[in-house]
DOFIBA-378253 format. One record per residue (C-alpha): residue number from 1; residue in three letters; y, z, x. Coordinates in steps of 0.25 Angstrom, whole numbers, plus 5000, padded with zeros to 4 digits. Example, Ala and Ser with C-alpha at 12.3 -4.5 7.8 and 13.67 -1.06 7.14 Angstrom:
# residues 2
(1,"Ala",(4982,5031,5049))
(2,"Ser",(4996,5029,5055))
//
This chain:
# residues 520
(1,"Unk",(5512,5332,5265))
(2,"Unk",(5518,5319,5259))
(3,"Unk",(5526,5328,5250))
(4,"Unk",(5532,5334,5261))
(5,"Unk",(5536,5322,5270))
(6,"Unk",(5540,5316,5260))
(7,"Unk",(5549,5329,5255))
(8,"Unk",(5555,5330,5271))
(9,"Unk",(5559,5316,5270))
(10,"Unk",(5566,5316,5258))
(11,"Unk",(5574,5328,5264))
(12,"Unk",(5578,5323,5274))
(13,"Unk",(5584,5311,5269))
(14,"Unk",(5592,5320,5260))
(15,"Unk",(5596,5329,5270))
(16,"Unk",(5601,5316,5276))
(17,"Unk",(5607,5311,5265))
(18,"Unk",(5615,5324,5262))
(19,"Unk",(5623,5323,5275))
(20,"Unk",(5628,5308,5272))
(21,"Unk",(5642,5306,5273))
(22,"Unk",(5643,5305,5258))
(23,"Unk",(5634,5307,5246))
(24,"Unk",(5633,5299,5234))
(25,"Unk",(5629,5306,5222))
(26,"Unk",(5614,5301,5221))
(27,"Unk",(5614,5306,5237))
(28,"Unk",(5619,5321,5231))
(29,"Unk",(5608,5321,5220))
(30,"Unk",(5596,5317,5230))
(31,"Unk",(5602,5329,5239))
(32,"Unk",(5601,5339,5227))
(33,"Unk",(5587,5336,5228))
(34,"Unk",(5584,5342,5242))
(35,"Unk",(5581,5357,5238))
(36,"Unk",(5572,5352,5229))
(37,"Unk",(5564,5345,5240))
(38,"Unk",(5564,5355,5249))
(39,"Unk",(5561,5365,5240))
(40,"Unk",(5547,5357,5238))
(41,"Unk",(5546,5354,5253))
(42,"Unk",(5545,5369,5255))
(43,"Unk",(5535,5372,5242))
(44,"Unk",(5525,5360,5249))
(45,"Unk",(5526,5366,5264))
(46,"Unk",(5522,5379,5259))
(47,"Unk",(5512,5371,5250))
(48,"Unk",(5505,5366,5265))
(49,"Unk",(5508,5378,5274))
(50,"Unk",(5497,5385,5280))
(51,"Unk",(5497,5399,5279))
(52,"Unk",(5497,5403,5294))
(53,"Unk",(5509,5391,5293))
(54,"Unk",(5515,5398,5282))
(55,"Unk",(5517,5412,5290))
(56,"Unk",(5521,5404,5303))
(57,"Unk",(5531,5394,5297))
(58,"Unk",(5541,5403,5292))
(59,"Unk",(5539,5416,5285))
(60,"Unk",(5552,5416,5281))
(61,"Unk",(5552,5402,5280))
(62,"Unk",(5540,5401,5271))
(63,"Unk",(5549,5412,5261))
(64,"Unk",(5559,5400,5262))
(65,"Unk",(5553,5390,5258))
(66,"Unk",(5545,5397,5245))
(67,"Unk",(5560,5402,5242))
(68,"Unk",(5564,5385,5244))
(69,"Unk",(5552,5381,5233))
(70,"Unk",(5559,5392,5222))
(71,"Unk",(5570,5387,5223))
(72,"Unk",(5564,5372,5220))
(73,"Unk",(5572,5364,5212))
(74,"Unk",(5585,5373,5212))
(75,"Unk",(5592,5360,5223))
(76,"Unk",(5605,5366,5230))
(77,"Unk",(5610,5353,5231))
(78,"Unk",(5618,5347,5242))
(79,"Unk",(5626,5360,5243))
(80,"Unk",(5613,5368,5246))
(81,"Unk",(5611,5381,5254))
(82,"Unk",(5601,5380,5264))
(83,"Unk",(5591,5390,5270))
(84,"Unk",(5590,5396,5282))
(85,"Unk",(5587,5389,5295))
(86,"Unk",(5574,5386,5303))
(87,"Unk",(5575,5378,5313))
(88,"Unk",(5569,5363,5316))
(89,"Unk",(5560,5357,5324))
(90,"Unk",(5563,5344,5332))
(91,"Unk",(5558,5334,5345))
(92,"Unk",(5558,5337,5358))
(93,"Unk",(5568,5332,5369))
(94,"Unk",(5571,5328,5382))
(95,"Unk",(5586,5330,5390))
(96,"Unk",(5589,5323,5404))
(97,"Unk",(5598,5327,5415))
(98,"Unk",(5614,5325,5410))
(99,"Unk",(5619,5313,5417))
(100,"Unk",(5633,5317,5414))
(101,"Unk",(5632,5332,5412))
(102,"Unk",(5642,5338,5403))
(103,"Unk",(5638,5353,5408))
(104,"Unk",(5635,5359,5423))
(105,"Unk",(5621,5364,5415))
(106,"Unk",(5619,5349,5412))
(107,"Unk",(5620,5344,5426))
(108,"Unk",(5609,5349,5433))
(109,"Unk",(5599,5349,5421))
(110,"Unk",(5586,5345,5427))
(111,"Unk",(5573,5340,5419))
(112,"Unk",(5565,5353,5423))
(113,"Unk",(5556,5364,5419))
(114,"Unk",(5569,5373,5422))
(115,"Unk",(5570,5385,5432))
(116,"Unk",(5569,5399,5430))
(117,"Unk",(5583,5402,5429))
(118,"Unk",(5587,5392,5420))
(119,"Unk",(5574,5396,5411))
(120,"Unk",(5580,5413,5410))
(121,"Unk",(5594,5404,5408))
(122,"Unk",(5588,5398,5395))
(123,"Unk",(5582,5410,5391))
(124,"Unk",(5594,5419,5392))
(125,"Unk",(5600,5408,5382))
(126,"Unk",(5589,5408,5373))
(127,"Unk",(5591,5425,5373))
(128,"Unk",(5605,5422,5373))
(129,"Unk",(5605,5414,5360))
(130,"Unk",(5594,5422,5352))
(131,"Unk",(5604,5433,5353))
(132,"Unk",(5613,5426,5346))
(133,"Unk",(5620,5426,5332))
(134,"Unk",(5627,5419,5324))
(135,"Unk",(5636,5422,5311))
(136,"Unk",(5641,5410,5300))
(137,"Unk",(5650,5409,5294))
(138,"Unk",(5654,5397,5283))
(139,"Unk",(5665,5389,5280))
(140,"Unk",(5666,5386,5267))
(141,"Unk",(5673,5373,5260))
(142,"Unk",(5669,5361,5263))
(143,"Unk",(5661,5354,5250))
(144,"Unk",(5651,5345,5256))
(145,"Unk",(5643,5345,5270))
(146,"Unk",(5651,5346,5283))
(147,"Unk",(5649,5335,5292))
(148,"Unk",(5657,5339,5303))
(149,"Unk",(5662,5351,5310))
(150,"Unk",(5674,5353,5323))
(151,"Unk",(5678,5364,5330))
(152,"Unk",(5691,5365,5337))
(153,"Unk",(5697,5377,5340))
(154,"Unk",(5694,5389,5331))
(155,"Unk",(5693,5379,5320))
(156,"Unk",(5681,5372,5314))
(157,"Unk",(5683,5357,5307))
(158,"Unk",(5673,5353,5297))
(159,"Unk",(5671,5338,5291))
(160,"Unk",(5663,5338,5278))
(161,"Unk",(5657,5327,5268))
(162,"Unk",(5667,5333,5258))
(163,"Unk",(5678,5324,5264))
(164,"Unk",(5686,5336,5271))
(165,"Unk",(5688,5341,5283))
(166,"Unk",(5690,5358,5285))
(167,"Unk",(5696,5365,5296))
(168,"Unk",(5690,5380,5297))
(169,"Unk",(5694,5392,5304))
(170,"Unk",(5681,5397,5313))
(171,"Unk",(5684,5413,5315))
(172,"Unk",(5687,5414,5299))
(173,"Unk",(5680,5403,5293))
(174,"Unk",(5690,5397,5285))
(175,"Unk",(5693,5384,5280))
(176,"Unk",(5708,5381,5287))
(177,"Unk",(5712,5368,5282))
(178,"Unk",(5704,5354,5273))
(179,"Unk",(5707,5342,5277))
(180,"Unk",(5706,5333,5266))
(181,"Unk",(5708,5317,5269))
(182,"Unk",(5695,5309,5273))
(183,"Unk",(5690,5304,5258))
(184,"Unk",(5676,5304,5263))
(185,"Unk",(5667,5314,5272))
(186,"Unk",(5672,5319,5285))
(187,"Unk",(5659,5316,5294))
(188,"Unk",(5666,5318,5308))
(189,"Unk",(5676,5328,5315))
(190,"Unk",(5683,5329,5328))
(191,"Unk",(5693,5334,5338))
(192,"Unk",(5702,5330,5349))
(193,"Unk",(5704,5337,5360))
(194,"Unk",(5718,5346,5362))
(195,"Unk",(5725,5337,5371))
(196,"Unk",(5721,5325,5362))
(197,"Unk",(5726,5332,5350))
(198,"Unk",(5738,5336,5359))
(199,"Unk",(5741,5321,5359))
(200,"Unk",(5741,5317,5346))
(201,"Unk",(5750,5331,5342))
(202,"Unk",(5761,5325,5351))
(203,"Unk",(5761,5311,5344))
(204,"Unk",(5760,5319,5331))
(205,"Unk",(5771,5328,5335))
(206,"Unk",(5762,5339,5333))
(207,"Unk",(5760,5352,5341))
(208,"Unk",(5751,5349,5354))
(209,"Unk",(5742,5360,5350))
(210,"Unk",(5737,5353,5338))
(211,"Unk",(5723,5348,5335))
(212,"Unk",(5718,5337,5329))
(213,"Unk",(5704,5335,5322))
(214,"Unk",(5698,5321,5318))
(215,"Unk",(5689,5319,5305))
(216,"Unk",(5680,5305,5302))
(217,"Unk",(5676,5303,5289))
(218,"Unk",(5668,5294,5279))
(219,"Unk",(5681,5287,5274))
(220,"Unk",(5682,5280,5288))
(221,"Unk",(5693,5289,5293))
(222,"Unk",(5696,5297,5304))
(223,"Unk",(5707,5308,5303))
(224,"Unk",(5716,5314,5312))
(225,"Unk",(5718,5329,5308))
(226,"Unk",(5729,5339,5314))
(227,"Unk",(5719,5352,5314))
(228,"Unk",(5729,5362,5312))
(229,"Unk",(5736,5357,5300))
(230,"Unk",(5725,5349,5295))
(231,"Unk",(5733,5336,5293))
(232,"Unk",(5727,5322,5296))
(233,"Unk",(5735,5316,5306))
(234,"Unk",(5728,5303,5307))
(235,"Unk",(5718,5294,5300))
(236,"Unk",(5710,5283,5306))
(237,"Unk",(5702,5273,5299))
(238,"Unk",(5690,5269,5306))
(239,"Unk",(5686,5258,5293))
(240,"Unk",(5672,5266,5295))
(241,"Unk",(5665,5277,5289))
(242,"Unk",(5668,5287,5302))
(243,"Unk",(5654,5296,5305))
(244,"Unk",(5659,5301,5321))
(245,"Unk",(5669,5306,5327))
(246,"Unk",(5674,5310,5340))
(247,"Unk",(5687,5311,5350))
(248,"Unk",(5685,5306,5364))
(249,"Unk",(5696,5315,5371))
(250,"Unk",(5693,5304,5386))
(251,"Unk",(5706,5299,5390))
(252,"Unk",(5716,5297,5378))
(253,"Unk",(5706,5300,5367))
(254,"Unk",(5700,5293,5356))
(255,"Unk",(5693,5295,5343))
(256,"Unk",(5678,5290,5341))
(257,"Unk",(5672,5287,5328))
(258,"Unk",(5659,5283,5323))
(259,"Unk",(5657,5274,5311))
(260,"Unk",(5647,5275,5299))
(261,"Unk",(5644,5261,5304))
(262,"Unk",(5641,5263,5319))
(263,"Unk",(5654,5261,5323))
(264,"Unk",(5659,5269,5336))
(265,"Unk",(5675,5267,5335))
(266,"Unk",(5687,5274,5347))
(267,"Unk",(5700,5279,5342))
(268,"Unk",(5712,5281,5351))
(269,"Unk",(5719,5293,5349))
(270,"Unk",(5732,5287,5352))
(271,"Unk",(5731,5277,5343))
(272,"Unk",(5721,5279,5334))
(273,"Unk",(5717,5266,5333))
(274,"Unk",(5703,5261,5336))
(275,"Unk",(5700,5257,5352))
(276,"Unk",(5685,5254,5351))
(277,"Unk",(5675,5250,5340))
(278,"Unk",(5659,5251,5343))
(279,"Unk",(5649,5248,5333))
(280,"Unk",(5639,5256,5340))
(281,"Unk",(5629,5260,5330))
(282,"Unk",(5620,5255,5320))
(283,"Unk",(5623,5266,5310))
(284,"Unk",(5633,5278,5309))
(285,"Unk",(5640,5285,5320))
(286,"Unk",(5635,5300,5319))
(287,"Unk",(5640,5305,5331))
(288,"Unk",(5650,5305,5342))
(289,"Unk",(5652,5313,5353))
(290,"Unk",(5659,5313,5366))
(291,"Unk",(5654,5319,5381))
(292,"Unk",(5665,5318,5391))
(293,"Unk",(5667,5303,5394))
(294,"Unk",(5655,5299,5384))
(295,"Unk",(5652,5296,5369))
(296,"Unk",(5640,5298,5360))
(297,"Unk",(5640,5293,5346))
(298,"Unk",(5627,5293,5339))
(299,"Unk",(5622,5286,5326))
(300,"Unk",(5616,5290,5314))
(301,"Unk",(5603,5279,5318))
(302,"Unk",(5601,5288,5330))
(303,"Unk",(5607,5280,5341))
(304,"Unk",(5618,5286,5350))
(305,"Unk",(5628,5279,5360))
(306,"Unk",(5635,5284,5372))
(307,"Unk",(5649,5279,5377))
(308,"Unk",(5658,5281,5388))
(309,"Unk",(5671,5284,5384))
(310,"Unk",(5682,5277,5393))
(311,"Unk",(5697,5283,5392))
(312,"Unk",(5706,5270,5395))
(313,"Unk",(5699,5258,5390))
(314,"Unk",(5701,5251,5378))
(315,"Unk",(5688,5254,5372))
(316,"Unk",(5685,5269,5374))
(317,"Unk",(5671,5269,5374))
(318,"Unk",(5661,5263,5382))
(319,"Unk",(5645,5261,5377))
(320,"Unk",(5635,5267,5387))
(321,"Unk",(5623,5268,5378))
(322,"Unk",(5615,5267,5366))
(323,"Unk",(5604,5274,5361))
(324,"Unk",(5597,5269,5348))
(325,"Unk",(5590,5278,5338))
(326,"Unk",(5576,5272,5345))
(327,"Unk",(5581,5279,5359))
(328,"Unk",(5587,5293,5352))
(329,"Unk",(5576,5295,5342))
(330,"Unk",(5586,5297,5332))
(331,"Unk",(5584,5286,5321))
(332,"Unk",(5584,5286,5305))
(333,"Unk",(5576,5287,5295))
(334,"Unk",(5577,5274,5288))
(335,"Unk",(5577,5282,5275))
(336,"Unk",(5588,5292,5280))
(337,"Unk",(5601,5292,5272))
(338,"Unk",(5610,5298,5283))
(339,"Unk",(5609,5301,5296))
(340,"Unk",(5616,5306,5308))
(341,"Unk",(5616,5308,5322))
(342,"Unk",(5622,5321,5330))
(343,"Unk",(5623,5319,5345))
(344,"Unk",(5628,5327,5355))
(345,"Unk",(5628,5325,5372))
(346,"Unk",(5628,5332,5384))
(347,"Unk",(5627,5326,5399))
(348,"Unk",(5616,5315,5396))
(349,"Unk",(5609,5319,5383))
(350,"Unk",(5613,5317,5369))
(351,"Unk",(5610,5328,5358))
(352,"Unk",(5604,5320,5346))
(353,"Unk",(5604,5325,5331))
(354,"Unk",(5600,5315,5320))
(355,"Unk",(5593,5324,5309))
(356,"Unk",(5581,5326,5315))
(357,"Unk",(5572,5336,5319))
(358,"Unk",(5574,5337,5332))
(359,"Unk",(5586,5334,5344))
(360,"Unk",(5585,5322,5351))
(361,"Unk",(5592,5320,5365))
(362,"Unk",(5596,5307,5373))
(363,"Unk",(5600,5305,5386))
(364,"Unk",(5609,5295,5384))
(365,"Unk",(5608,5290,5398))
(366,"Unk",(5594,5285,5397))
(367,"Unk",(5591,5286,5383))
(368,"Unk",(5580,5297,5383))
(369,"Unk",(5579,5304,5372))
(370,"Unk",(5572,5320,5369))
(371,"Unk",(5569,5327,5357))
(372,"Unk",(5572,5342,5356))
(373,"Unk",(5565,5349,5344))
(374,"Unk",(5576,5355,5334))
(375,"Unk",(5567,5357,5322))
(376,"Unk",(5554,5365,5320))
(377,"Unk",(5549,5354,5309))
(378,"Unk",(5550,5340,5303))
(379,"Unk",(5561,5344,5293))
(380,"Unk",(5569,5345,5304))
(381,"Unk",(5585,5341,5305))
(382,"Unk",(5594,5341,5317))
(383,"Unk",(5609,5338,5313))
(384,"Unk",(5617,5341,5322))
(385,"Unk",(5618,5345,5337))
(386,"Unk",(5628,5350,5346))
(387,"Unk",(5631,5357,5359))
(388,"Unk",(5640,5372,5362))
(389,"Unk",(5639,5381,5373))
(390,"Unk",(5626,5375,5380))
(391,"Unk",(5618,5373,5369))
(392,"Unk",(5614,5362,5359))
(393,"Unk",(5614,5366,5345))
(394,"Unk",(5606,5359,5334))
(395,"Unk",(5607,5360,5320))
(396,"Unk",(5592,5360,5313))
(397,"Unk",(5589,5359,5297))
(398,"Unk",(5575,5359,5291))
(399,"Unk",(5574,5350,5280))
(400,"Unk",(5561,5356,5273))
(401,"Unk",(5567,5369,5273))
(402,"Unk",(5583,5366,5274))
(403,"Unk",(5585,5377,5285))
(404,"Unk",(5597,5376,5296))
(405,"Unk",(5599,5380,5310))
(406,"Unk",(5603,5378,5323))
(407,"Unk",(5594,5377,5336))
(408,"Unk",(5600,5380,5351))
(409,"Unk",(5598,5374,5363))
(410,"Unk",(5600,5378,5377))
(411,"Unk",(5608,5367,5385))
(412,"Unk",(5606,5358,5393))
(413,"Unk",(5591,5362,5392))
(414,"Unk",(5588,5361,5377))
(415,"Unk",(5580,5371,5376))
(416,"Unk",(5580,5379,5362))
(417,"Unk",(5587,5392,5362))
(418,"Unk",(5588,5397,5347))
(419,"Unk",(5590,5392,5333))
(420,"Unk",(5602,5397,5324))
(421,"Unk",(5596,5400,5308))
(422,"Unk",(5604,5406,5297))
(423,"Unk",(5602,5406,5282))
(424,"Unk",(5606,5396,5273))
(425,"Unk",(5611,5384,5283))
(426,"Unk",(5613,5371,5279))
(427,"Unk",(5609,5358,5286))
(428,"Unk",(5619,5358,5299))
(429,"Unk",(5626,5348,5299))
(430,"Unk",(5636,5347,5310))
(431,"Unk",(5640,5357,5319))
(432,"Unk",(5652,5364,5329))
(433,"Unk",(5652,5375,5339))
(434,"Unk",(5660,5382,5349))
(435,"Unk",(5663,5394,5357))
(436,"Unk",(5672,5405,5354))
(437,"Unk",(5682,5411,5362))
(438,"Unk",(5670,5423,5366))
(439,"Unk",(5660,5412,5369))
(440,"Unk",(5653,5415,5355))
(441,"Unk",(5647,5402,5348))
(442,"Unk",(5653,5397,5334))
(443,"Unk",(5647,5386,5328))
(444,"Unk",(5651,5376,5314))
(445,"Unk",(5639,5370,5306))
(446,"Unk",(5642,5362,5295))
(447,"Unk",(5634,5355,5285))
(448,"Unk",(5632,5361,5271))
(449,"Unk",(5640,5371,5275))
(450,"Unk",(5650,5375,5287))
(451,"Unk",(5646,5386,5295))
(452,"Unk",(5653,5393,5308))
(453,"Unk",(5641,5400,5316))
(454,"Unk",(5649,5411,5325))
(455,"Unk",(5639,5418,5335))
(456,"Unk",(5641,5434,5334))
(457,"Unk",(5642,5443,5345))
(458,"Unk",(5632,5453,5349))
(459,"Unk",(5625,5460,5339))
(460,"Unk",(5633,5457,5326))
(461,"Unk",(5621,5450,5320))
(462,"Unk",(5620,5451,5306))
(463,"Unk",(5613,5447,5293))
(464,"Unk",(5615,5434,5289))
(465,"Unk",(5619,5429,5302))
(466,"Unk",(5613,5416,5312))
(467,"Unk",(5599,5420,5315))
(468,"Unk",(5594,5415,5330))
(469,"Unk",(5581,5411,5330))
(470,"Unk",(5570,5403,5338))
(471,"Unk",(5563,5393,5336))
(472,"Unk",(5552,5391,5347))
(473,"Unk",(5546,5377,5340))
(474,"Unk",(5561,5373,5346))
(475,"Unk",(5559,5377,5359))
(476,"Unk",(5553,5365,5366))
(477,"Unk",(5560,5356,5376))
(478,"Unk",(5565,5343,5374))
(479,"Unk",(5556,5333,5375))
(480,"Unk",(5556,5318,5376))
(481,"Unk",(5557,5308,5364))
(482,"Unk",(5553,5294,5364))
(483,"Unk",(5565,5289,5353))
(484,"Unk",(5556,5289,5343))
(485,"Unk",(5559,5297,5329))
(486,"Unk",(5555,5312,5331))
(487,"Unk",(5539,5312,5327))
(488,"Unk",(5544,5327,5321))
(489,"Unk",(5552,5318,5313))
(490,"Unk",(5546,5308,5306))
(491,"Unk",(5537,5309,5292))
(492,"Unk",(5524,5312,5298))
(493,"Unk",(5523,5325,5299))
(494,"Unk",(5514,5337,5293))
(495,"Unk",(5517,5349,5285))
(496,"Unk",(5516,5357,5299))
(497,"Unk",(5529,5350,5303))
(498,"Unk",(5535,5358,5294))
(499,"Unk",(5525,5373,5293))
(500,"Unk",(5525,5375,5308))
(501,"Unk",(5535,5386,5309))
(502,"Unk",(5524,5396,5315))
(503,"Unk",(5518,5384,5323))
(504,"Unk",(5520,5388,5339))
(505,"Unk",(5531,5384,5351))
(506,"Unk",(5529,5368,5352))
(507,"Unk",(5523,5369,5368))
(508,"Unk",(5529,5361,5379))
(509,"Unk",(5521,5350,5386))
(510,"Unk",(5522,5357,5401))
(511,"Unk",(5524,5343,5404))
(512,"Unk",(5539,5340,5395))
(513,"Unk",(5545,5350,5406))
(514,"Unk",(5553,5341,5414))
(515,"Unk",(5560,5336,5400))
(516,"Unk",(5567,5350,5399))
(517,"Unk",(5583,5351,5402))
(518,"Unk",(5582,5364,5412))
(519,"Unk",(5595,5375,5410))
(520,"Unk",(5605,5374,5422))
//
């Protein structure tokens, strides 16, 4: 049991290492090493598994693994392939009524046990949702990890550690343009909005139509990009390592970045020159995100900060709260080489992903905090989170067995709908998604690889393709959390953390109703 404590741990540090913003060579040959690790991770849980375990965790699973220890000591490398996805286990949580909804479903959430309509509602989405399929398709190019991905218009912009920044058509998969002129990893993308792009065209001379992109990167830059032409119109040096980016588009607009020092820094974008400077965090800015008149930024020790952003005023951004990583739940390993955290708000709460097994959401009002399980096990890793057309999507990644997939939620109620597995996805990374003209769903996961995840119509499933499946360990409701690191989380656990898989539906206390967000 030591052995394999001691084998999860060491994953995960190099799984956190691996997604640094720059590898030295030592780093590179410690990361060459994980296959090998995992390969004896799996020989020792088949070692301990029960029989009656054995059948229940995986039957397919339990073939995975035996075909992980044959291929012991032939390591991939960093460039390595990974298995097909299962999905995590993760901690409870609890949401509160939207203060300042962004959604009519938002504003008359109530805290209760639901009503029979909203109940056949939810389970119309579920049936909805296991119905559903989904084809991918690659875009191949970039030669290290993606970091970051946009969507604007029918094009998708990637951001990747190899320096470069590739513009792709969706509907064909192709690589349109390179933008070659950070000398260090792209960690951050945005866009404009079309009326603030139609400014800077006209002080350009260029067409009003144009779009713009921005890029921050490692070499302390950010860069100003013309999207159709893929020229760089504009580069600002921030004298910082920029890990954030956003564009407030409130009254004349500005640009926001975060620092790799916790530096929280406005941009005009009439004059590009800096209007505000905030040393916000104790460690790197990891995330920035906007909501109407607010600001979230988050930081890589788990602590998050909400701003109102004013239009007129000399300094853009006024501070309204901060939560530490002792509120949020979401503190570091000591011993962690990198880390991150992904937010995403909506009305009051605050969607929070720092590599752990489950999600955590804050009310940034008050400063509660509650878990929601995203992971079936320990070896659980949440990445990234996001939000498209009433549901939150999480990216999950199982370090023992390095599977991938995505888990669904129903919104605002958070209630588990579905998980998205196909075979061979890598550990996810970032992530984009949209709409399309029919109202299908098209997504971007980046990571190891790209990928464009396009929903198919009615019965044109085929091999190969997106499988839906359900995960009931998931299909709890949020439950309160107390701050502290997740007790799914830490260093003691058993080997049934991990050889569950058959274990039944976690139960829930008929007391915890009242923590549920009902469907309006």
């Amino acid at each position: 049991m030591g052995e394999v404590r001691k084998l999860h741990k060491k994953l995960r540090q190099i799984e956190n290492l691996e997604i640094k913003p720059f590898l030295t060579p030592e780093e590179r040959v410690k990361i060459s090493k994980k296959e090998e690790l995992r390969a004896r991770l799996a020989e020792l849980l088949l070692q301990h598994s029960a029989p009656q375990q054995t059948q229940g965790i995986v039957g397919d699973d339990k073939e995975k693994m035996k075909r992980r220890v044959s291929r012991r000591g032939s390591s991939d490398g960093l460039a390595s392939q990974i298995a097909a996805p299962k999905v995590p286990k993760a901690a409870p949580q609890r949401a509160s009524r939207a203060e300042q909804p962004d959604t009519p479903e938002d504003a008359g959430a109530q805290p209760t046990a639901g009503r029979p309509d909203q109940d056949a509602r939810l389970a119309e989405h579920k049936t909805a949702w296991e119905r559903v399929g989904f084809r991918l398709r690659p875009l191949e190019g970039h030669s290290d990890i993606v970091t970051c991905v946009l969507a604007v218009d029918n094009l998708v912009v990637s951001g990747s550690r190899d320096t470069t920044i590739k513009i792709w058509h969706v509907p064909t998969a192709t690589e349109q343009r390179n933008l070659g002129g950070h000398s260090r990893g792209v960690t951050c993308l945005s866009s404009p909005p079309p009326e603030h792009c139609r400014r800077l065209a006209r002080r350009l001379s260029l067409p009003d139509t144009e779009r713009f992109i921005l890029s921050g990167s490692q070499d302390c830059y950010v860069k100003i990009w013309v999207l159709r032409t893929g020229y760089c119109v504009k580069s600002i040096y921030t004298f910082n390592p920029v890990s954030a980016l956003t564009f407030l588009s409130e009254g004349d607009g500005h640009i926001v970045t975060g620092s790799d020092g916790g530096k929280v820094e406005v941009w005009s974008w009439d004059s590009m020159e800096c209007c505000q400077s905030v040393k916000e965090h104790e460690d790197s800015v990891t995330s920035l995100q906007g909501q109407g008149p607010l600001l979230f930024s988050g930081s890589a020790d788990g602590a998050v900060s909400v701003w109102e952003v004013l239009c007129s005023a000399p300094a853009p951004l006024k501070h309204l709260h901060h939560w530490s990583s002792s509120v949020t739940g979401c503190d570091t390993p000591s011993d962690s080489a990198f880390s991150r955290l992904a937010l995403s708000p909506r009305g009051d709460r605050v969607f929070l992903a720092n590599g752990k097994a489950s999600l955590k959401i804050l009310s940034w009002t008050t400063g509660s905090v509650s878990r929601l399980a995203n992971h079936s096990s320990v070896a659980g890793v949440t990445d990234c989170v996001s939000q498209a057309a009433g549901i939150l999507i999480a990216s999950c990644f199982d370090l023992a067995t390095g599977e991938s997939s995505l888990n669904l939620f129903s919104l605002p109620q958070c209630k588990y709908l579905v998980s998205l597995t196909c075979p061979q996805s890598p550990r996810i990374l970032c992530f984009t998604a949209w709409l399309t003209a029919s109202g299908g769903h098209r997504w971007v996961t980046g990571g190891r690889v790209l990928t464009v995840w396009e929903q198919l119509p009615s019965n044109s499933k085929k091999s190969g393709d997106v499988t839906v499946r359900k995960d009931s360990r998931l299909d709890i409701p949020p439950v309160e959390s107390d701050g502290d690191t997740d007790e799914d989380e830490s260093d003691d656990y058993s080997l049934e953390d991990y050889t569950s898989q058959g274990a039944s539906e976690t139960e829930e206390d008929p007391g915890s109703s009242w923590l549920r967000c009902t469907v309006q």
